[in-house]
N, C-alpha and C positions, 0 to 999 in steps of 0.2 A: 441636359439630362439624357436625351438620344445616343449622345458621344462618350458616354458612358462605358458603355456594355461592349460598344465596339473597340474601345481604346482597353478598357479591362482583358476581352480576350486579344487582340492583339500583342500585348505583355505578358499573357500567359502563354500564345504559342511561340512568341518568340524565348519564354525562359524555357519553355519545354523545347527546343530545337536545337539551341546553345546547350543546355543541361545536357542533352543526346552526343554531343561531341566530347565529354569530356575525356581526359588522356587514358583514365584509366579502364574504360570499356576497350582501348586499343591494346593493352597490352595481354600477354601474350598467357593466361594461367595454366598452371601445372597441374597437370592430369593426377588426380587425388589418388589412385592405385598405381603409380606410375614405377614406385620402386618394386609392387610384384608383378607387373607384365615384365617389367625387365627381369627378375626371377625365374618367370615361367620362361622367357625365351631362354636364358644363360642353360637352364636344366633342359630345355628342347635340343640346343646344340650339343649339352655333355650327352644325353640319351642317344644322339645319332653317334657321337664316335664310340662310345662303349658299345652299340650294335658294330657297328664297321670294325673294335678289336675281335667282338665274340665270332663274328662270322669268318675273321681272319684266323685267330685262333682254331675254332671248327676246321676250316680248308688244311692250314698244319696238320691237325691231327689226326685227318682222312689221309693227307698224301703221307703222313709217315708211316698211318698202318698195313700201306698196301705195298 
């Protein structure tokens, strides 16, 4: 009766140790807003060139007025 309780919890931490390996804690999940970080950055990059046309635009139309 002694050998009970120590054999019981040894079967439960060893199902809890094995249970902890299983495959699917290893792989790899997908970031749940992932399609609009990639949004925000796609519109950060068109934002920088549409600055970089306007300021080239501006520079044109300073050096043609002068």
């Amino acid at each position: 009766m002694k050998g009970k309780p120590f054999c019981l919890a040894l079967v439960l931490t060893a199902g809890i140790s094995l249970g902890a390996c299983s495959s699917e804690d290893n792989e790899v999940k997908e970031h749940v807003w992932k399609d609009q970080v990639e949004a925000i950055d796609t519109a950060r990059e068109v934002e920088g060139m549409i600055q970089d046309a306007a300021k080239a635009q501006k520079k044109a139309a300073e050096n043609s007025s002068y």
